[in-house]
MDTraj code that builds the backbone (N, CA, C; nanometers):
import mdtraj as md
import numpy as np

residues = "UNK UNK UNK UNK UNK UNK UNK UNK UNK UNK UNK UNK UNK UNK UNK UNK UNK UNK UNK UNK UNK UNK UNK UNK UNK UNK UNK UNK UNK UNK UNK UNK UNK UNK UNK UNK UNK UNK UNK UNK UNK UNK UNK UNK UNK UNK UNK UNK UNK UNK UNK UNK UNK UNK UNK UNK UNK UNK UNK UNK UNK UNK UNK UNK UNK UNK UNK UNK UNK UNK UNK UNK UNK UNK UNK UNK UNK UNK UNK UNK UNK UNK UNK UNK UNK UNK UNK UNK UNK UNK UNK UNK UNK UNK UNK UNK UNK UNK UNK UNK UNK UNK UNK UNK UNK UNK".split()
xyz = np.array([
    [-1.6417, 1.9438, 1.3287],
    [-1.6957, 1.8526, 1.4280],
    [-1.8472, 1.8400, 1.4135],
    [-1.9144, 1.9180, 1.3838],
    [-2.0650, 1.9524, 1.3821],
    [-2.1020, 1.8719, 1.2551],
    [-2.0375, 1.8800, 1.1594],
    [-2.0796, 1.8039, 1.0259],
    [-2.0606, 1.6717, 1.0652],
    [-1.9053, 1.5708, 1.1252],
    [-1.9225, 1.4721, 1.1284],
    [-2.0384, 1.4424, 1.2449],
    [-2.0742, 1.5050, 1.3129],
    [-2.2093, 1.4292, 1.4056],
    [-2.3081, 1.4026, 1.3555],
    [-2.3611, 1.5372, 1.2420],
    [-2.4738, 1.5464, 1.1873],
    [-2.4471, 1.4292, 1.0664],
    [-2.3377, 1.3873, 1.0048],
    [-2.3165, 1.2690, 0.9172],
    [-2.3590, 1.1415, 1.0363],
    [-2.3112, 1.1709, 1.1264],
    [-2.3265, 0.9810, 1.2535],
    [-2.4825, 1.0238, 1.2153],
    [-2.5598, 1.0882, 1.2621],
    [-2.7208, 1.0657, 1.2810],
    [-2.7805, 1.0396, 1.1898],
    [-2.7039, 1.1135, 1.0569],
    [-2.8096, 1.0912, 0.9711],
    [-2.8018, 0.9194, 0.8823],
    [-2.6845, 0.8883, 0.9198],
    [-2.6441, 0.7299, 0.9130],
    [-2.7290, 0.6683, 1.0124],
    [-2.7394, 0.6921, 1.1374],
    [-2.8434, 0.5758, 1.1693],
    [-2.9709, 0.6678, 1.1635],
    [-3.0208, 0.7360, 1.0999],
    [-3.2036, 0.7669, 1.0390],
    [-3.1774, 0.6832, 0.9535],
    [-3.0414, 0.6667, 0.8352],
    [-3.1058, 0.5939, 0.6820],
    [-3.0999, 0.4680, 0.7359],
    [-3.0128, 0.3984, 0.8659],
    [-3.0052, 0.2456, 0.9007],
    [-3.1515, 0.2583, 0.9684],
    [-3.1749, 0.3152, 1.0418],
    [-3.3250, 0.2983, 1.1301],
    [-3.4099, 0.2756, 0.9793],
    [-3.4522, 0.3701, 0.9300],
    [-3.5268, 0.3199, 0.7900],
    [-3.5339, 0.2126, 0.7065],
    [-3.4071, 0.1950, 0.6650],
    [-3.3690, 0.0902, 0.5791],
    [-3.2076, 0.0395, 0.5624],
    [-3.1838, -0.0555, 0.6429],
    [-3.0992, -0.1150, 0.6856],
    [-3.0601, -0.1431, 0.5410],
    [-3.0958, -0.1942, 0.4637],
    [-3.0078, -0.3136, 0.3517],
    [-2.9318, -0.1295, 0.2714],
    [-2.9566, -0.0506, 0.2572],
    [-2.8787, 0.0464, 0.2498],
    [-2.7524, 0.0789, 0.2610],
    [-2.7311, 0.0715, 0.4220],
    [-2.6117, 0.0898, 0.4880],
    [-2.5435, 0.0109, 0.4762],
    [-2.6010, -0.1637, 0.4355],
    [-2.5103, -0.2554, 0.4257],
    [-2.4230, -0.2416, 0.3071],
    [-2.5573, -0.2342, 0.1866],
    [-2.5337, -0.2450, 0.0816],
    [-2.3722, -0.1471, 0.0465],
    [-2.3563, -0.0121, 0.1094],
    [-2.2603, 0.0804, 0.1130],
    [-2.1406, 0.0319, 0.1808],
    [-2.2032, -0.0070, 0.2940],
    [-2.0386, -0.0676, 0.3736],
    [-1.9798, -0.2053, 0.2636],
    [-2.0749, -0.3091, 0.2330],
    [-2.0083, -0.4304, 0.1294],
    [-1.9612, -0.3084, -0.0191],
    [-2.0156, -0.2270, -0.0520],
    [-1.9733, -0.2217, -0.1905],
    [-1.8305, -0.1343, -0.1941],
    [-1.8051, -0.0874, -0.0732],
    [-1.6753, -0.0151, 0.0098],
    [-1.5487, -0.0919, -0.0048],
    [-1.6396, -0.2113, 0.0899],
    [-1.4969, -0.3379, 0.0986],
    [-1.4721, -0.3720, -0.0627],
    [-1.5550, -0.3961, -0.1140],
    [-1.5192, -0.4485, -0.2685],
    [-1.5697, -0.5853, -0.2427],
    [-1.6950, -0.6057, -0.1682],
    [-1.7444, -0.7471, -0.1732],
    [-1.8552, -0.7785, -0.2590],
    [-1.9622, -0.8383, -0.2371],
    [-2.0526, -0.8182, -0.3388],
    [-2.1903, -0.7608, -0.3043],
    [-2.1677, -0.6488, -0.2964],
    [-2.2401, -0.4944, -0.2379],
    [-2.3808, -0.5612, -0.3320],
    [-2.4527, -0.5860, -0.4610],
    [-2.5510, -0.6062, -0.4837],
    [-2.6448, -0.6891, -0.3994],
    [-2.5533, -0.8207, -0.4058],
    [-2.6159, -0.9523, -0.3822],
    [-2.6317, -0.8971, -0.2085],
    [-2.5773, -0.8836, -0.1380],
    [-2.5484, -0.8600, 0.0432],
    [-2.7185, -0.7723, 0.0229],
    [-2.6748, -0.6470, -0.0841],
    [-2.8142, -0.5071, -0.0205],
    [-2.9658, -0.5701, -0.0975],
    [-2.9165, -0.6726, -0.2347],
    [-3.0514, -0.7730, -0.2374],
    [-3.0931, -0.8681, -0.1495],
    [-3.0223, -0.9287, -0.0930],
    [-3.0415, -1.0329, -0.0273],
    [-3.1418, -0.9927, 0.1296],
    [-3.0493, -0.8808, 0.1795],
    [-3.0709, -0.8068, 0.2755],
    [-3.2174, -0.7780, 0.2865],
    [-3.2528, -0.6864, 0.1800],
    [-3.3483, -0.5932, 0.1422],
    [-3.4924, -0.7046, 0.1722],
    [-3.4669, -0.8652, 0.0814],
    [-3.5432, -0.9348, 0.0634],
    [-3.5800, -1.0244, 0.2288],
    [-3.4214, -1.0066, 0.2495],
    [-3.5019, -1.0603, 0.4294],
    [-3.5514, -1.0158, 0.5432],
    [-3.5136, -0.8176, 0.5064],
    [-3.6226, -0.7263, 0.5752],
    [-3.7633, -0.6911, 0.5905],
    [-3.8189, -0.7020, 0.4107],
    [-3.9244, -0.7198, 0.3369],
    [-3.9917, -0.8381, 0.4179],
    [-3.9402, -0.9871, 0.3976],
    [-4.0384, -1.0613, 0.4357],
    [-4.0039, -1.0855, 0.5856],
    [-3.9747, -1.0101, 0.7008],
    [-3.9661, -1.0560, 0.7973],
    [-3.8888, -1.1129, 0.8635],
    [-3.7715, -1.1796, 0.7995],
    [-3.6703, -1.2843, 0.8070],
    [-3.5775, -1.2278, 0.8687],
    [-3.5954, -1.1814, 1.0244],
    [-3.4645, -1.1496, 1.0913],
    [-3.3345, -1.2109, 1.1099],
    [-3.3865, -1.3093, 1.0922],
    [-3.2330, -1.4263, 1.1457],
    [-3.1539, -1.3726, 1.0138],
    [-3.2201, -1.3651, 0.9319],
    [-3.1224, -1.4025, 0.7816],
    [-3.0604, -1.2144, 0.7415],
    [-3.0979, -1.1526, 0.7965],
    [-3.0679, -1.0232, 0.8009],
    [-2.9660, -0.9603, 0.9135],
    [-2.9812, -1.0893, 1.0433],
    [-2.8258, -1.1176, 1.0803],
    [-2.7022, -1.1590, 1.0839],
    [-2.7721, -1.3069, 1.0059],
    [-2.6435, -1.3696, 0.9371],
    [-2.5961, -1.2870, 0.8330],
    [-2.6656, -1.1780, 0.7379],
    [-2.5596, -1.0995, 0.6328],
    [-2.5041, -1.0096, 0.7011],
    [-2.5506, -0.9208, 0.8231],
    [-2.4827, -0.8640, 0.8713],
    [-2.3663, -0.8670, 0.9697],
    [-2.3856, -1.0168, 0.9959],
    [-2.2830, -1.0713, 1.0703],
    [-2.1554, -1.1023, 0.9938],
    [-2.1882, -1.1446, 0.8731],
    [-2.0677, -1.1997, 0.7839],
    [-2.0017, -1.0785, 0.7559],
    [-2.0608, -0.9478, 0.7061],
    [-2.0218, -0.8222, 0.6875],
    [-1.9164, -0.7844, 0.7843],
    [-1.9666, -0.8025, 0.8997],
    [-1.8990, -0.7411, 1.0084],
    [-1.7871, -0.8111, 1.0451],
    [-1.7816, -0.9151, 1.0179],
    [-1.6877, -1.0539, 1.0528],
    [-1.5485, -0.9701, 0.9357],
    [-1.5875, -0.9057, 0.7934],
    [-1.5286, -0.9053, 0.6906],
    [-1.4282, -0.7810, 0.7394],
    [-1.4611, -0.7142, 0.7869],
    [-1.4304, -0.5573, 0.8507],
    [-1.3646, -0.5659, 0.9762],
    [-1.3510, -0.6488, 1.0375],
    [-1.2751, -0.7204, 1.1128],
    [-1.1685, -0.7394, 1.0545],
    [-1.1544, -0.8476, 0.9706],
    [-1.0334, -0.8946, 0.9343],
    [-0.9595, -0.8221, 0.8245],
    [-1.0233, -0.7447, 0.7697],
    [-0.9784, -0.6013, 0.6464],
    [-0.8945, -0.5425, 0.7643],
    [-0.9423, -0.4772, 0.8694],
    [-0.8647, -0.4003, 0.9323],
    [-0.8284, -0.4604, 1.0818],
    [-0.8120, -0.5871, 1.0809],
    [-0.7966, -0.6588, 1.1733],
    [-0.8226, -0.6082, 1.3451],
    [-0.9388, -0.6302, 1.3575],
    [-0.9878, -0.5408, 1.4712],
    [-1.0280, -0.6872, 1.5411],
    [-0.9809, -0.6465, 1.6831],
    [-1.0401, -0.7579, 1.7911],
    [-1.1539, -0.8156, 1.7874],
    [-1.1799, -0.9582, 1.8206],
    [-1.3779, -0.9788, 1.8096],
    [-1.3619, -1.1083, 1.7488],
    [-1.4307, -1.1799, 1.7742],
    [-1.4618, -1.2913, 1.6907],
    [-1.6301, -1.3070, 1.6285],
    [-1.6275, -1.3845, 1.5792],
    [-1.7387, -1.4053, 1.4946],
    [-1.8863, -1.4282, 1.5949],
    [-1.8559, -1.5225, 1.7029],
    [-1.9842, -1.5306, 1.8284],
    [-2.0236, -1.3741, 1.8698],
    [-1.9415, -1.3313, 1.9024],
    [-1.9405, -1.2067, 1.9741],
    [-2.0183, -1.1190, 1.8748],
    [-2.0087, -1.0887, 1.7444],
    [-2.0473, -1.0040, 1.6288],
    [-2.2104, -1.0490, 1.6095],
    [-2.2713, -1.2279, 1.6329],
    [-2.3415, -1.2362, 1.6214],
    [-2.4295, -1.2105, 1.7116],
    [-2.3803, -1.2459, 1.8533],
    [-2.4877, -1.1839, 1.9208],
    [-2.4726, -1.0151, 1.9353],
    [-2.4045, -0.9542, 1.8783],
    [-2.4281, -0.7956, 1.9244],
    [-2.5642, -0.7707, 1.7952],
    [-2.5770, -0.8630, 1.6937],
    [-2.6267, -0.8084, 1.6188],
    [-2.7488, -0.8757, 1.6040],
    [-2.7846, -0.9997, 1.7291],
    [-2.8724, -1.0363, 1.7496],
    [-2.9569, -0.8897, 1.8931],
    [-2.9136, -0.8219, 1.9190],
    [-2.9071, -0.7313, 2.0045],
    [-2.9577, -0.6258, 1.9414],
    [-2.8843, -0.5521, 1.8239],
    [-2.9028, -0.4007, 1.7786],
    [-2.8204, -0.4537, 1.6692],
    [-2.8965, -0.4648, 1.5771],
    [-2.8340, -0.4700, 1.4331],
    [-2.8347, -0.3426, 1.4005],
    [-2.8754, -0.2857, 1.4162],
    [-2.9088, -0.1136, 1.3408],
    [-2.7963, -0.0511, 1.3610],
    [-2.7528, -0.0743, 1.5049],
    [-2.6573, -0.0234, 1.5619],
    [-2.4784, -0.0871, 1.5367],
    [-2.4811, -0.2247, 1.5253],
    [-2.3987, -0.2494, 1.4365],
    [-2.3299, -0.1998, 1.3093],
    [-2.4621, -0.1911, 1.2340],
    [-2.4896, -0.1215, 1.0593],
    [-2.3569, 0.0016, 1.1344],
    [-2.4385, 0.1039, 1.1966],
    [-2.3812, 0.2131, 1.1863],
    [-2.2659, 0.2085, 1.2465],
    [-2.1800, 0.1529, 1.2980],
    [-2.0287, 0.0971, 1.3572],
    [-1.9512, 0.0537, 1.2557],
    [-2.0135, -0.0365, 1.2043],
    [-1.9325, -0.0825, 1.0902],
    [-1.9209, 0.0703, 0.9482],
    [-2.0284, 0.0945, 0.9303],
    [-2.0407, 0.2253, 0.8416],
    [-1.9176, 0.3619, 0.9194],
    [-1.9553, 0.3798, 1.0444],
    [-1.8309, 0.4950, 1.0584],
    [-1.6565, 0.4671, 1.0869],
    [-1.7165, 0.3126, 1.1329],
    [-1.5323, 0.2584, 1.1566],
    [-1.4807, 0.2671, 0.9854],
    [-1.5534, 0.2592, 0.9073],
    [-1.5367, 0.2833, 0.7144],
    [-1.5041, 0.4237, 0.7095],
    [-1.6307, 0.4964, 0.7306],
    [-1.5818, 0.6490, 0.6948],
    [-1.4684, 0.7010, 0.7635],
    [-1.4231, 0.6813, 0.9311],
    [-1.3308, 0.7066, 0.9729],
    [-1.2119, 0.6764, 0.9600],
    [-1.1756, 0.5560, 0.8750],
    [-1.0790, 0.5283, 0.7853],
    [-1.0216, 0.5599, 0.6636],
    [-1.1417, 0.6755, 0.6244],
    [-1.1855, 0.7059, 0.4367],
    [-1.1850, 0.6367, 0.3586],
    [-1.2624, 0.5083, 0.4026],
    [-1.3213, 0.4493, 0.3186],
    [-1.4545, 0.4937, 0.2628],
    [-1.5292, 0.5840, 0.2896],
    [-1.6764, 0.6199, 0.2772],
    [-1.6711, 0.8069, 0.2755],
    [-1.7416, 0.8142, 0.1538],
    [-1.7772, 0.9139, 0.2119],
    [-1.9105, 0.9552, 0.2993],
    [-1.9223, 1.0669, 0.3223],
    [-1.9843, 1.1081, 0.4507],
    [-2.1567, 1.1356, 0.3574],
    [-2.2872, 1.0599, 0.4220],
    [-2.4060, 1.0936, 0.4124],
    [-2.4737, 1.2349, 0.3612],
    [-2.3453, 1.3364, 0.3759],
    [-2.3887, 1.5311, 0.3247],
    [-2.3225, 1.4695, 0.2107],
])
top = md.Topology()
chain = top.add_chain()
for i, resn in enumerate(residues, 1):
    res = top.add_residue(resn, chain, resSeq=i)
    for name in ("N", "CA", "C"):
        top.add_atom(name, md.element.get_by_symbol(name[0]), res)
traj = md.Trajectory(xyz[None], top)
């Protein structure tokens, strides 16, 4: 129990830091295109470009949805992540590991 907590925190320190990270891990999980999502990402953190660092994380999240068909629609995903994207990141990242799709940050 103590390890998976200390894995949740230390997932959102690396999302608090650097978000295109966590994405980049959750897309390259699904088998989507984990480069282009954690470049793209990376490049709209860099210059400021929040909107566009929600729309990838929105589409992400939209994807993880329908992989494991979880309630939610696409409005709803965008504004949570117009809200706390960070916090998204790391939802989508442990609803992965808690599936074993991911391994764990140790």
């Amino acid at each position: 129990m103590g390890i998976l907590i200390l894995s949740r925190l230390l997932s959102a320190c690396v999302t608090a830091c650097c978000p295109c990270i966590t994405l980049y891990m959750v897309a390259d999980r699904l088998n989507e295109s984990a480069l282009i999502f954690g470049l793209y990402d990376c490049c709209a953190c860099w210059c400021g470009c929040f909107l566009m660092h929600v729309i990838f994380t929105t589409l992400l999240r939209r994807r993880v949805r329908q992989r494991f068909r979880i309630k939610g629609d696409t409005f709803d995903d965008y504004l949570w992540m117009m809200i706390c994207t960070d916090c998204g990141q790391c939802q989508m990242y442990n609803e992965l590991a808690r599936r074993g799709y991911l391994g764990s940050f140790m």
